[in-house]
N, C-alpha and C positions, 0 to 999 in steps of 0.2 A: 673224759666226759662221763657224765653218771649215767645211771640207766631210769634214772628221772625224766619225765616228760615235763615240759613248759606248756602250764594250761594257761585259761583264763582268769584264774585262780592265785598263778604264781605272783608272788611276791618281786617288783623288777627288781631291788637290789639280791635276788635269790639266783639270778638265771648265770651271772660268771660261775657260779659254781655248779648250774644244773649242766649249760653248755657253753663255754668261754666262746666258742667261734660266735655264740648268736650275739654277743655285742658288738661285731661288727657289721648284723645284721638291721637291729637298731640303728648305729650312726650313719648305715647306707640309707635308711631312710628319715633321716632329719629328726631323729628322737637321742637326745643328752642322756636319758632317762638316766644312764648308769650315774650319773654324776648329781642328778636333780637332789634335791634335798628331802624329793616328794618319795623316793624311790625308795626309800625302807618302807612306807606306807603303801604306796600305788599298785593296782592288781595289773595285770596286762591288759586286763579287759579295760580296766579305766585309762590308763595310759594310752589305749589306741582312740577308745572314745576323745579322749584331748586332743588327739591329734589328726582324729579324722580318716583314720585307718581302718581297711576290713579287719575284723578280728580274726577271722577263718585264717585269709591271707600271713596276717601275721604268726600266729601258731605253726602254722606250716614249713614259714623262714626261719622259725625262731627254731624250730627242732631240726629240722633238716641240716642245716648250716655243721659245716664241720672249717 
């Protein structure tokens, strides 16, 4: 895992490499994203907006996750 943090900023096809666990934090909550075709573009912040997700919430799982 890197010593990168996953903002609201990242990049979602950026996060297997910041922290591999957080894509299975993604697909526990009903987001493809890693696969979406949107995900070399999409920030996390947008990608939760799509889907209706807290952002805080998400940040949170998305770092934590090992």
């Amino acid at each position: 895992m890197s010593e990168q943090a996953i903002t609201k900023d990242t990049i979602v096809a950026k996060i297997p490499e910041i922290n591999p666990a957080a894509v299975d934090v993604l697909w526990g909550m009903g987001m493809g994203c890693i696969h979406c075709i949107m995900a070399n573009d999409e920030t996390v912040e947008e990608a939760a907006a799509v889907h209706g997700l807290n952002l805080d919430e998400l940040l949170k799982a998305l770092n934590d996750a090992k």
